[in-house]
N, C-alpha and C positions, 0 to 999 in steps of 0.2 A: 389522754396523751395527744398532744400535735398530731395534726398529720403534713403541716408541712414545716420544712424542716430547710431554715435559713445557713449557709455556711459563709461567711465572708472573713477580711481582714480585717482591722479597725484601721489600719494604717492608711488605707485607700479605699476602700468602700463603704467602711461606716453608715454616712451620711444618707449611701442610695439605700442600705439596707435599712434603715430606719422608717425611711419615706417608704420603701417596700413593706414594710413588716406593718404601717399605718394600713395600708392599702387595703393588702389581705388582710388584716384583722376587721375592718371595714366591711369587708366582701363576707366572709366566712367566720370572723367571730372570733375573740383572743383567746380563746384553749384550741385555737384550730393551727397558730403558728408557732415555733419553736425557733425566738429570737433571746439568744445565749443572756442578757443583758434584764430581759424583762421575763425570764424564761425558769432561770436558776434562784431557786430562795436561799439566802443566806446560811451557811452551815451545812450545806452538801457539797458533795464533792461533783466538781464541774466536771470529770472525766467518766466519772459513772453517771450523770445525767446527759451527757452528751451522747454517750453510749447506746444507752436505753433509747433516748429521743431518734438516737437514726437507725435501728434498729425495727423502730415499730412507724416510722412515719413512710407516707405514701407517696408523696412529692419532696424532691431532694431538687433546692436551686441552688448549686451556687451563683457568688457573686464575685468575680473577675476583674479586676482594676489592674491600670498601668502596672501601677509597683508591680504587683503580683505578677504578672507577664514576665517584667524586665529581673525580677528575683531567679525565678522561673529558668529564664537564660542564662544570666550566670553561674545558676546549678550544674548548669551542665559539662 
């Protein structure tokens, strides 16, 4: 299982989380991050493996873009 464990939007960070998720896998090896996209096999349920994956991972980044912020604010 992952031990680190990506959260992002696609709508605004995608792109960093990709170049992130290259990184770390580079540094520490592709069973060691938990990027939703390269993460999930087909035929499971993404809510129960997302579950699981932050449950048991040891590093939790999210990733924060505009959107997100300016959503954020109008939530409120």
């Amino acid at each position: 299982m992952p031990s680190i464990f990506l959260s992002y939007r696609r709508v605004d960070t995608s792109g960093h989380t990709g170049r992130l998720s290259d990184a770390l896998e580079a540094k520490f090896g592709h069973d060691a991050v938990f990027h939703d996209v390269q993460s999930i096999e087909a035929g499971n349920r993404f809510d129960e493996v997302i579950d699981s994956a932050l449950a048991k991972c040891r590093v939790f980044i999210p990733l924060i873009g505009d959107r997100t912020l300016f959503q954020a604010t109008l939530s409120r």
